[in-house]
C-alpha positions as CSV (number, residue, x, y, z in Angstrom):
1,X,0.0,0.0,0.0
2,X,2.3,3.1,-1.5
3,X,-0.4,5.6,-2.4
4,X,-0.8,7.0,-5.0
5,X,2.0,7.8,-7.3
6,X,1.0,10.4,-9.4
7,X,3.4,12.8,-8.2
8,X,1.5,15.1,-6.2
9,X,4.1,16.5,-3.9
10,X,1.7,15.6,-0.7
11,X,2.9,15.3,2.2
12,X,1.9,13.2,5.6
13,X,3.2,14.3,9.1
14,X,3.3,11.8,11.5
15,X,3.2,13.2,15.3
16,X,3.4,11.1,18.5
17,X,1.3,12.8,21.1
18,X,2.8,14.9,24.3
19,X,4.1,13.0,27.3
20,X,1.8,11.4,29.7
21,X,2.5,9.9,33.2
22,X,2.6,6.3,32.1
23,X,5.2,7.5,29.9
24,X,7.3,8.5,32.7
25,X,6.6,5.6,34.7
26,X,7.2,3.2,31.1
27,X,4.3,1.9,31.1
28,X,3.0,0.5,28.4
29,X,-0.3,2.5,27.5
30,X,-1.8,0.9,24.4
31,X,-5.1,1.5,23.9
32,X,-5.8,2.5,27.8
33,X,-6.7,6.5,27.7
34,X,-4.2,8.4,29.8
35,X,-4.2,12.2,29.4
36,X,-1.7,14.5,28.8
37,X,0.5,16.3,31.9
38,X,1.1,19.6,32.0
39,X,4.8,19.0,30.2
40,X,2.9,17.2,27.6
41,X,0.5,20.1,27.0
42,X,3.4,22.1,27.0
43,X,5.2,20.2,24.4
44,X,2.2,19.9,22.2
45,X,1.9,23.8,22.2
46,X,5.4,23.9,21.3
47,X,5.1,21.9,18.5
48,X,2.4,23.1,17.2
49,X,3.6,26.2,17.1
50,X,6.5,24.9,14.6
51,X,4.2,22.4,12.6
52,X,1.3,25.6,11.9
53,X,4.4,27.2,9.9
54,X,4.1,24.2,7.5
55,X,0.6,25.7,6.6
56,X,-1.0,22.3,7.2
57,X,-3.8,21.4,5.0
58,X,-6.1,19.1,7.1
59,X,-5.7,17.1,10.6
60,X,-6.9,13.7,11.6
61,X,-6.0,12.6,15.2
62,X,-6.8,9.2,17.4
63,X,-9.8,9.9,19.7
64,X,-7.8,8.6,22.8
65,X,-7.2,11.9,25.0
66,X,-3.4,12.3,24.8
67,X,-3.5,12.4,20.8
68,X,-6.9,14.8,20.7
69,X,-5.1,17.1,23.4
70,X,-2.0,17.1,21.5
71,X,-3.9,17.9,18.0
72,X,-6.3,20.7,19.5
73,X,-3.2,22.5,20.4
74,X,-2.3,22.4,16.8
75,X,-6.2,23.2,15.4
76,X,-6.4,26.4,17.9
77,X,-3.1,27.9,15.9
78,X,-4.5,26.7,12.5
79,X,-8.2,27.0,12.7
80,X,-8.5,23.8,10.9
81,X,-11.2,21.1,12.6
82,X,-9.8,18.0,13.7
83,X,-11.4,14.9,12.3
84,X,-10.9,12.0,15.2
85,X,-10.8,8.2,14.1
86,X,-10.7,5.4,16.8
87,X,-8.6,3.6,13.7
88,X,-5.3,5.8,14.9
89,X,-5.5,4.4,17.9
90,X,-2.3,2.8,19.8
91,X,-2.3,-0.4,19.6
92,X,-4.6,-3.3,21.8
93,X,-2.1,-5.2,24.0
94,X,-4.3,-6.9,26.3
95,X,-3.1,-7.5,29.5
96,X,0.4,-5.9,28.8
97,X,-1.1,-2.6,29.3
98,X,-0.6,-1.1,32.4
99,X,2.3,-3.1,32.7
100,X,6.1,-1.1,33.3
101,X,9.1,-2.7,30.9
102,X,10.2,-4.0,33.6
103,X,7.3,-6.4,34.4
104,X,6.5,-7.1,31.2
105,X,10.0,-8.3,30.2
106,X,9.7,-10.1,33.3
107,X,6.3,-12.0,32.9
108,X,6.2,-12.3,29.3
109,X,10.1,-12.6,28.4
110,X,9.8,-15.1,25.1
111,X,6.8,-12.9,23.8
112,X,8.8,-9.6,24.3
113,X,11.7,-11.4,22.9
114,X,10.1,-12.8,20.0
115,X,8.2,-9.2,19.3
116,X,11.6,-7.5,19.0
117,X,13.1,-10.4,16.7
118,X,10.2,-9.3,14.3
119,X,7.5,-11.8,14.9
120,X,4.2,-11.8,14.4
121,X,2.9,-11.5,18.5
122,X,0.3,-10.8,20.1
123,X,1.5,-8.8,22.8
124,X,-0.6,-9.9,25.9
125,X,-3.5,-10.9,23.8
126,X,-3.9,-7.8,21.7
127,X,-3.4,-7.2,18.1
128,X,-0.8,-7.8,15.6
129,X,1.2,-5.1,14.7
130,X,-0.1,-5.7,10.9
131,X,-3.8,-5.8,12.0
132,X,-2.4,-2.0,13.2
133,X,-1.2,-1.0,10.2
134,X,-4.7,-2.6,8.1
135,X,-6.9,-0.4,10.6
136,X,-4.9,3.0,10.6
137,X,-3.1,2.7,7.1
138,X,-6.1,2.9,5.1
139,X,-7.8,6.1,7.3
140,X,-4.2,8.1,6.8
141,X,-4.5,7.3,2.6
142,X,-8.3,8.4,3.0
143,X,-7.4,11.5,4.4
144,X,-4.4,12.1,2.2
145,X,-6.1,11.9,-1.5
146,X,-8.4,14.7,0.0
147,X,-5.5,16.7,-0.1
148,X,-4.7,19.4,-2.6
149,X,-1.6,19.3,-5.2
150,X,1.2,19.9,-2.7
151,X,-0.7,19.8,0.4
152,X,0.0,18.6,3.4
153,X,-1.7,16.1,6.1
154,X,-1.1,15.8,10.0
155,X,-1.7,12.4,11.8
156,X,-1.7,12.8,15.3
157,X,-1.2,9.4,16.9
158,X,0.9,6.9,19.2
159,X,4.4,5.6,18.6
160,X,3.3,2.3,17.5
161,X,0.3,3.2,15.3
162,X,2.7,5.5,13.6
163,X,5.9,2.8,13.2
164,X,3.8,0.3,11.4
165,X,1.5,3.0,9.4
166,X,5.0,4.4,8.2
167,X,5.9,0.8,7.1
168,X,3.3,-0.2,5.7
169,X,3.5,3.4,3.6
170,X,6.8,2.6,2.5
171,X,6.2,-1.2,1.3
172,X,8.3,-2.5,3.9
173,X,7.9,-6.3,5.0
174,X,6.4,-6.0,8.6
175,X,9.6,-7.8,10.4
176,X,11.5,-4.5,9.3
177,X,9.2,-1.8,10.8
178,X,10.8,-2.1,14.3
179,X,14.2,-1.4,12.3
180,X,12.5,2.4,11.8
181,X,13.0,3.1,15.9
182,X,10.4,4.8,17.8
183,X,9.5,8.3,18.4
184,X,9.7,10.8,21.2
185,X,6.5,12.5,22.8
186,X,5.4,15.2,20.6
187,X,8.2,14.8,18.1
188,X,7.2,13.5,14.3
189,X,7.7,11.8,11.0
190,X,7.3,13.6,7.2
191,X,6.5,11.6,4.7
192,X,6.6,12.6,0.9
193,X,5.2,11.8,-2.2
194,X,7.9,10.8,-5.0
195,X,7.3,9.3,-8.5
196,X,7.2,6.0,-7.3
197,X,5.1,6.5,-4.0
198,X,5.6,7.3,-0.3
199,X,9.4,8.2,1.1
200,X,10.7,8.8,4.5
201,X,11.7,12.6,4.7
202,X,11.8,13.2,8.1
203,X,12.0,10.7,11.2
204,X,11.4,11.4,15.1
205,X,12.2,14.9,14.3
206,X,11.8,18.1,16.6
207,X,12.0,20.7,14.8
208,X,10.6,21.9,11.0
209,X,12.2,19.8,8.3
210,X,14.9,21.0,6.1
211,X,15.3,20.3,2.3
212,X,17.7,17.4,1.3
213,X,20.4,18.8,-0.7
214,X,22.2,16.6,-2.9
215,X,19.9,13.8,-3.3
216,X,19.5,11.6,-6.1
217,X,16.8,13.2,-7.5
């Protein structure tokens, strides 16, 4: 699933949500709905002030608090509605969630170790990473052929929604998407449209991309 490759110039920005407490404490959030602290408000007003320069075309965001919070900082700078889809959600991880990195390694050690060889696992129960990627995928595409020649889409969604989306944007085979690394809160991924589909501009960046000099194209 590349998208179209007409050539448009489009572009997708990817952006992980502010911090939340879990976050600090590493626990693993999924599809629980923690809000936002006040240094995750903070970092979403931030950022949105740096992504609003990119004169953003539309913005979809995962109805789960931290994500909505983080993408009505960026709507009240735009003026641009945010469309919320329960498809951009983090993913289900069943009885993982709530769980720190240290428990989870410690009561589910050959899942979390075959997870991070790139098997297909359910992590405590929940989803697949590729039944992630068919769910929130399809909704970023949907959103993106709305836009205009040149425009330009923000997702505002979790680390792992965003890692296999981006994947699965870029053709990759789904044992390879944890090779792409994860993002921190509030920073974000660019995606661009080239000749032959959807490239990887930008990744787990902070500030407002910069062009690539010298490329091969």
């Amino acid at each position: 699933m590349n998208g179209s490759s007409s050539g448009r110039g489009r572009k997708i920005v990817l952006w992980r949500h502010g911090q939340t407490a879990w976050n600090l404490e590493r626990r693993f959030q999924g599809s629980t709905d923690i809000e936002l602290t006040g240094t995750g408000v903070e970092q979403a007003r931030r950022a949105a002030r740096l992504l609003a320069s990119l004169q953003p075309h539309a913005i979809v965001a995962s109805d789960l608090r931290r994500a909505a919070a983080t993408a009505a900082e960026l709507a009240s700078v735009t003026g641009l509605a945010v469309a919320h889809d329960a498809a951009l959600r983090e993913t289900y991880a069943g009885a993982w969630q709530g769980l720190t990195h240290e428990e989870i390694v410690g009561q589910y050690a050959e899942q979390y170790t075959a997870w991070k060889r790139g098997e297909p696992v359910r992590r405590g129960g929940g989803e697949l990473e590729t039944e992630v990627a068919d769910r929130a995928a399809p909704v970023v595409l949907e959103h993106a052929d709305k836009l205009p020649d040149a425009g330009t889409l923000v997702v505002v969604s979790h680390g792992g929604t965003i890692r296999t989306t981006i994947g699965r944007l870029l053709g990759l085979e789904s044992h390879h998407w944890e090779g792409l690394g994860g993002l921190s809160n509030c920073c974000w991924s660019v995606l661009g449209e080239g000749a032959r589909g959807w490239r990887l501009l930008e990744h787990n960046a902070g500030t407002l991309p910069e062009p690539v000099l010298g490329d091969d194209d």
